[in-house]
N, C-alpha and C positions, 0 to 999 in steps of 0.2 A: 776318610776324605770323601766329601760327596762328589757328585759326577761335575755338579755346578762349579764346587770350591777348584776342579783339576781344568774348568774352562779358561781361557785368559782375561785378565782386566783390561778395561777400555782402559785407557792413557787418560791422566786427568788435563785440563785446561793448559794447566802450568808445566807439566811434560810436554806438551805440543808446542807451547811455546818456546823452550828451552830446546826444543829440535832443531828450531828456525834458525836459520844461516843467514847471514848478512847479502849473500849472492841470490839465495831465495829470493828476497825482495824485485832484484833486475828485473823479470820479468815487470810488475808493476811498476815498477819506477818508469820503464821505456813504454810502458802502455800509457802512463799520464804526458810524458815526457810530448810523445807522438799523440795524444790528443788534443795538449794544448796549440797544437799546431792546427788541426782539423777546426778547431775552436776558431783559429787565428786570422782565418779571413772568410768572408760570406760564400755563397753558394755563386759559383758562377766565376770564381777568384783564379779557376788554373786557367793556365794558356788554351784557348779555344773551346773552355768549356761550354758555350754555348753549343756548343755543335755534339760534344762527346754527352751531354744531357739531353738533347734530342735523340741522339741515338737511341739510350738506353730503353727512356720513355718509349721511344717507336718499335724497341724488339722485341721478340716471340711473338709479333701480329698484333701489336700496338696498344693502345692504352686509352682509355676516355680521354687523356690529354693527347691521343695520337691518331689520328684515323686516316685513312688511305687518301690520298690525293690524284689528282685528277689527273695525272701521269703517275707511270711504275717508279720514276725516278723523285718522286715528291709525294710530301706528308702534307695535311691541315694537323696542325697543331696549336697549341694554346700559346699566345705569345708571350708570356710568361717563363719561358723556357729560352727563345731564344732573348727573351730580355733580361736574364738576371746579372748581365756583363753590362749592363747601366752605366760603370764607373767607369768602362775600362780603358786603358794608355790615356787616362787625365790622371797624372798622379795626385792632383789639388783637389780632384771630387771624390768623396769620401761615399760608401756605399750607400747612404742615406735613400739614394734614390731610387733603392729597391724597395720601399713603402709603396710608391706608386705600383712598382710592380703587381704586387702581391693585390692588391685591391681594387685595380683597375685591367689589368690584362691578361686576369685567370679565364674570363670569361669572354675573351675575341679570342678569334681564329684565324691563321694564316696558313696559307701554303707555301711551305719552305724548300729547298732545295738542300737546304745546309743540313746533313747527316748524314748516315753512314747505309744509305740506302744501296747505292751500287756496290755493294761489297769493297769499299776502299780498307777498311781495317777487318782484319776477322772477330768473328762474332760469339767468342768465347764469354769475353768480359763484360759487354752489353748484354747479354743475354745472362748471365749471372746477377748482373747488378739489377735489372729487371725486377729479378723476384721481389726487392726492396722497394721499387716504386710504387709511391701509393697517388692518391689527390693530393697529400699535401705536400709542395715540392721540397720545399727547404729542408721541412722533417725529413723526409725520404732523403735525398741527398746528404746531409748529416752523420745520419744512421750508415751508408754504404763508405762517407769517411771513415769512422769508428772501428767499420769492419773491415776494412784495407788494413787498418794499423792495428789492427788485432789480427789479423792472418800473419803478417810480418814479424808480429813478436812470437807468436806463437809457432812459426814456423823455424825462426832463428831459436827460441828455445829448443826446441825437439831438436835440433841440430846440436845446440850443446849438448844435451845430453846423450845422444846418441854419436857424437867423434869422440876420435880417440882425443888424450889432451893436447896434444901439439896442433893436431888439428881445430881443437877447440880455442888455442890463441890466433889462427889464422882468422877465423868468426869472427871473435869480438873485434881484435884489433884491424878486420878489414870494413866491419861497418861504422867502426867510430872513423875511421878516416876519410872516408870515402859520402860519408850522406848531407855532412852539413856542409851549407844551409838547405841548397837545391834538395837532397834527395829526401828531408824532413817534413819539405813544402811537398814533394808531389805524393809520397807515399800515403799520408793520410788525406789524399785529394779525388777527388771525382776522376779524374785523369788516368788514359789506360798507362800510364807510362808509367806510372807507380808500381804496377804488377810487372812491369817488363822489368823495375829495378828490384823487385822481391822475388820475381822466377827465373833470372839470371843467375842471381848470385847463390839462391838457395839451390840449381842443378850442380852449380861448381860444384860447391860443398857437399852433396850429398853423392854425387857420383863418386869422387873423391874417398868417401867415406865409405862406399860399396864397394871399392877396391882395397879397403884397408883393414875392411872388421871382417867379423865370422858369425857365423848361425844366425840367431832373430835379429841383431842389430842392424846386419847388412840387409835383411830384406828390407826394413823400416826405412834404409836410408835409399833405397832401391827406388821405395816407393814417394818418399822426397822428390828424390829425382826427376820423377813422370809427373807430378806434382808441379815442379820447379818449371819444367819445360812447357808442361800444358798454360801455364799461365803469362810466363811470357809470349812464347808460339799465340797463344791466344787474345792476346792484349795490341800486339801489336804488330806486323810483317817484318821490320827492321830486326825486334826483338827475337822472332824466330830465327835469324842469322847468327842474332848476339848467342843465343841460346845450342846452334848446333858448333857455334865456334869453343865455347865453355865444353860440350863433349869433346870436340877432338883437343881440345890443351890437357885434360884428363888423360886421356889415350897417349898423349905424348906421355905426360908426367909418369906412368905407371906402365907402357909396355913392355911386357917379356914374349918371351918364345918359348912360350908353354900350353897348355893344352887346358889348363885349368883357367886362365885367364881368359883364352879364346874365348870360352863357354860365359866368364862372365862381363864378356865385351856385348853379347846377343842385347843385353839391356841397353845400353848406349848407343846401339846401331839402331833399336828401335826408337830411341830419342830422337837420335838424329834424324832417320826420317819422316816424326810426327814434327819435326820442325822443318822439317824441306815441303812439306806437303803444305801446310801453313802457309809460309812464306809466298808457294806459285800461285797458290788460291787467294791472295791478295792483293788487292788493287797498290798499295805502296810499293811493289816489286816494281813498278813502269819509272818509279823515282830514279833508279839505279841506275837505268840506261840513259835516262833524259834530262836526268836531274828535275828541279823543283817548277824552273823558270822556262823548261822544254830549248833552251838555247838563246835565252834575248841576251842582251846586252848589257854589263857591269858599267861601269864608270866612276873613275876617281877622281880625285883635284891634281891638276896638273903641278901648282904651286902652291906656297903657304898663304899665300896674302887674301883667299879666299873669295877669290876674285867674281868666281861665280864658272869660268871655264872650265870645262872638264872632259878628258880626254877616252876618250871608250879605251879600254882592256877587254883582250879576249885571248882565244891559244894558250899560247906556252905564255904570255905576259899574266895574265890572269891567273895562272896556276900555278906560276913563281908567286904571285902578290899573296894567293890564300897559302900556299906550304908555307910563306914566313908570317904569316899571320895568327894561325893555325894554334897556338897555345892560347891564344886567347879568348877563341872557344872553348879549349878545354878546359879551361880555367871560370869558365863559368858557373862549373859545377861547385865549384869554391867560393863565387860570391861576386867574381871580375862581369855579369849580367844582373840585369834588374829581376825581379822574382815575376811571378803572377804573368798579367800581359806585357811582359818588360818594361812595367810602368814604376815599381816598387826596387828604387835604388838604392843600393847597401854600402854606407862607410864601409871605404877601404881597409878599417883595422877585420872586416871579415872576411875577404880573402887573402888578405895576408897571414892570418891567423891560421885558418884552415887551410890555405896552398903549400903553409909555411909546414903544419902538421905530416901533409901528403910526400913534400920534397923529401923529409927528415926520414922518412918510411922507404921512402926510393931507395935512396941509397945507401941507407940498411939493405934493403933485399938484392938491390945489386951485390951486395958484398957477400950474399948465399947463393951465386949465380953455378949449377952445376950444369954441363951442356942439356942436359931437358929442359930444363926450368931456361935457360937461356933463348930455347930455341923456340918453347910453348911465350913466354914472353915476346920475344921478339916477333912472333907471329905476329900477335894483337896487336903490338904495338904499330909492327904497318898497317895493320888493319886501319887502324884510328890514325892514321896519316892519310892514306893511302883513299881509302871510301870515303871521309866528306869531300877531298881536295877535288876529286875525280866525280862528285855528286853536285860541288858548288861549281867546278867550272863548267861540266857536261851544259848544265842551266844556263850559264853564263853571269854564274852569281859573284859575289866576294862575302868573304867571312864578316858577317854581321848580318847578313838576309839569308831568310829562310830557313837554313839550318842552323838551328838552336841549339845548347848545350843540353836539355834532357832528351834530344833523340840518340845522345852520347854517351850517357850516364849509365847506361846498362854496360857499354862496353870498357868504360872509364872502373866499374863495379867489377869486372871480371880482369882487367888491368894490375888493380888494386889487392886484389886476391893472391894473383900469380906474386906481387913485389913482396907479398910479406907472408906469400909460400915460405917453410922451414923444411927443405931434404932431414932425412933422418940423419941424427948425430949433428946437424945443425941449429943454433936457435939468433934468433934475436935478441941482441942483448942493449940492455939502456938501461944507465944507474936512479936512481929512485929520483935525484933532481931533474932529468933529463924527462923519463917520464911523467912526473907531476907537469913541467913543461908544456910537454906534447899534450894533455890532457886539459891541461889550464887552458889552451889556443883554444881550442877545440868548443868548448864551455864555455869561453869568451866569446867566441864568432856566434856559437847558439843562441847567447844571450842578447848581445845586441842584433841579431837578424828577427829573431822571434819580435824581439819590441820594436823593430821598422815597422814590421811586417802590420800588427796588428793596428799601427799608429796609422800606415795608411789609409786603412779603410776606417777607421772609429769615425776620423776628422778632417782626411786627406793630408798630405804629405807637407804642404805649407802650413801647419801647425804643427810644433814640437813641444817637449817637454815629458816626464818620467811620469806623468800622471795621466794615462790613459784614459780616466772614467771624466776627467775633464772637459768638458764641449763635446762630449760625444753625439757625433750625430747618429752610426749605426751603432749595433746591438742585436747582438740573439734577443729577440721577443721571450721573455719567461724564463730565459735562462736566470738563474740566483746567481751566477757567480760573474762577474763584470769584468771587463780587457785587461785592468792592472794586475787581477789575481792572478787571472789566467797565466798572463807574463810570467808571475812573481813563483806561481806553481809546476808550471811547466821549467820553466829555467833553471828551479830548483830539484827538481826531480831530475832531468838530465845530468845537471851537477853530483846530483847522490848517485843515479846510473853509476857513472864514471867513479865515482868511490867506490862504491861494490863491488866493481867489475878491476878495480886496483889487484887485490892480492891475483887475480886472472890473470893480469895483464902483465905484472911482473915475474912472478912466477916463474922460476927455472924447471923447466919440468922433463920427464926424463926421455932418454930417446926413442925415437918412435920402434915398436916393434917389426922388427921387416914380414912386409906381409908373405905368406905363403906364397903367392903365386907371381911374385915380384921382385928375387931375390937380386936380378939383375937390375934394379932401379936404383936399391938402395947400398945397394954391396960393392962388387967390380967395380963399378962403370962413376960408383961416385968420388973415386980417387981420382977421377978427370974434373972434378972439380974447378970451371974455371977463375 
């Protein structure tokens, strides 16, 4: 035998293929899945994107389309930037009227005020997306879609493969539940709240999974972590909150009184305070005391007959009116809000769909409720009562102004995590009809959101009908592939997602190994089971 013949053989074509796993695909299926989203509305389509595009434009000491203005606190910019929201809260004008844009207001200047010049957001995420901006805006903006929703997949895979598997049913089934419609639209969007909903939930997880593995995995997932936090911490001020509260539900869920643990708490505590530090260096920290509206005045209809009178709410009447109001914020994130500049309205069968998916998970994970998990749970969940009600009335607001459901959605993401937590020797169980079910809603809501979504802007929202490419007034320029595909491709690949991710998602899989240095989490203390 020669030296050559004792080398190994490349694998042929048809070995490589016959490698491939049906679950292999996920990753690509949720990459199209989340592009056809980025695809699905023009530049300028998130909530206040005109302002988070000037930022970017103006960060690292600005851009040909950004140059210092004539105060510290103002930009001249190209007003091209702050016009590509041409369309917006008309839901009947379709973005057509970003042509003008593009060909007439590349080349005026304005001094704006509207960015993030006084430090109101930190400067993590603008200053990343920077590196992508080029002169051509649209392209540029496009491209930093693309790569939002490639970090997210790519981060969510690394996570599967690196948890244990129990852990790894917590992943998929906490982001199938929990992203459509809302969290589909911002993730692949200009908008820093997309990283606040991919580095919230990927610190859960990955912290999570640093208390649970051993040797290289756990550092990888270590490094997740700092990962996770840096990008929420850095995306948004709120989100650094969302982000050090995801540490301590960890710390709940997994402390012992041990000596090995301590030692790998030092990561977490340094989490925790690259997110405290975030947070006080942020101009959105003044919200918290002041709320949005600094203390004006709410007002509601005294009667039904809509008389026109109306009677001021404030105090304890005003913060009675938002706590019973108060789900239907959260319920936003589900489809009960318009998408975009809350102009883009979504048939009721999608958040029923999708709220209906969420409920059916509640109370599965209530029924896994051990006192950590009950009491890491219950945290949050005053959290998310307790912080808008005391942020809308502080203002003098009521639920429907100002705060939105995506500056909720990170912590609605880490909610969602905790309910369909599985303690060791526990699992979630749903028979194969129940989950096709749950899966079916899910796929249903995405399908018809996605084709609002894109209907609005083709033609504007007073023209319907399944044929997208019909009277189209906007359009990607050059793009080959046109609204209906996109539709037809994106909805189907989400679809297939959710098949692949079936034997995942069903799966009984076996009990989780008690970690080393956690014996008391999962042992004693879980016969207290409540």
């Amino acid at each position: 035998m020669t030296t050559l013949d004792a080398l190994p053989r490349p694998r042929s074509f048809g070995a490589f293929l016959r490698s491939i796993r049906l679950i292999h695909l996920a990753p690509v299926l949720a990459l199209v899945a989340l592009s056809a989203w980025a695809f699905a509305s023009p530049i300028g389509a998130g909530p206040d994107d005109d302002y988070h595009l000037v930022s970017v434009w103006c960060a690292n000491g600005g851009s040909a389309e950004c140059t210092p203005g004539a105060e510290w606190n103002n930009r001249t910019v190209t007003q091209a930037l702050p016009g590509v929201a041409c369309y917006a809260q008309d839901a009947s004008r379709s973005a057509g009227c970003q042509n003008e844009v593009w060909s007439t207001l590349m080349e005026q200047r304005a001094l704006s005020e509207r960015g993030n010049f006084v430090g109101e957001y930190p400067h993590v995420y603008y200053s990343s997306m920077r590196i992508l901006a080029g002169g051509d805006i649209q392209t540029s903006a496009l491209v930093m879609r693309l790569i939002n929703a490639a970090l997210f997949v790519g981060l969510a895979t690394a996570l599967a493969w690196l948890l244990p598997a129990q852990r790894r049913r917590t992943l998929l089934w906490g982001w199938v539940v929990v992203l459509v419609p809302l969290g589909m639209f911002l993730i692949p969007s200009n908008n820093p709240s997309g990283w606040a909903i991919t580095g919230v939930g990927t610190a859960f997880l990955a912290l999570l999974g640093w208390f649970e593995t051993h040797g290289r995995r756990r550092w990888a997932l270590g490094a997740l972590y700092l990962v996770g936090v840096l990008m929420a911490a850095g995306a948004r001020g709120d989100a650094a909150v969302y982000a050090a509260g995801a540490t301590v539900t960890v710390l709940i869920l997994t402390a012992a009184r041990q000596r090995q643990w301590a030692l790998h708490a030092i990561l977490p505590l340094a989490g925790f305070i690259i997110a405290v530090l975030f947070f006080s260096t942020s101009g959105q920290a003044g919200v918290f005391a002041a709320g949005f509206s600094g203390g004006g005045g709410a007002t509601i209809p005294i009667s039904s007959d809509q008389t026109g009178v109306e009677a001021p709410l404030a105090g304890f009447g005003l913060a009675a009116y938002n706590l019973l109001m108060l789900p239907f914020l959260w319920t936003g994130v589900w489809g009960s809000w318009s998408l975009g500049w809350l102009d883009t309205q979504l048939p009721a069968i999608v958040q029923w769909a999708a709220t209906a998916a969420f409920v059916v998970f509640g109370f599965a994970g209530i029924g896994l409720l051990t006192w950590r998990k009950a009491i890491a749970t219950g945290g949050v969940l005053f959290v998310l009562i307790a912080l808008p009600v005391h942020v809308l009335t502080a203002g003098g607001d009521k639920v429907g102004a100002n705060l939105q459901p995506r500056y909720l959605l990170p912590l609605i993401v880490l909610l969602v995590f905790l309910l369909v937590f599985e303690p060791a020797g526990a699992r979630l169980r749903f028979t194969r009809v129940q989950t096709f079910v749950i899966l079916g809603a899910v796929a249903l809501a995405n399908l018809v959101s996605l084709q609002v979504n894109i209907r609005r802007y083709v033609t504007g929202a007073d023209q319907q009908g399944l044929n997208l490419d019909s009277g189209a007034e906007w359009w990607w320029a050059g793009f080959p592939v046109g609204p209906t595909a996109v539709w037809v491709v994106g909805s189907l690949a989400y679809a297939g997602l959710l098949a692949v991710l079936w034997p995942q998602l069903s799966r009984v899989t076996p009990v989780l190994p008690e970690p080393l240095e956690s014996s008391l989490v999962h042992g004693r203390f879980n016969r207290w089971a409540l």
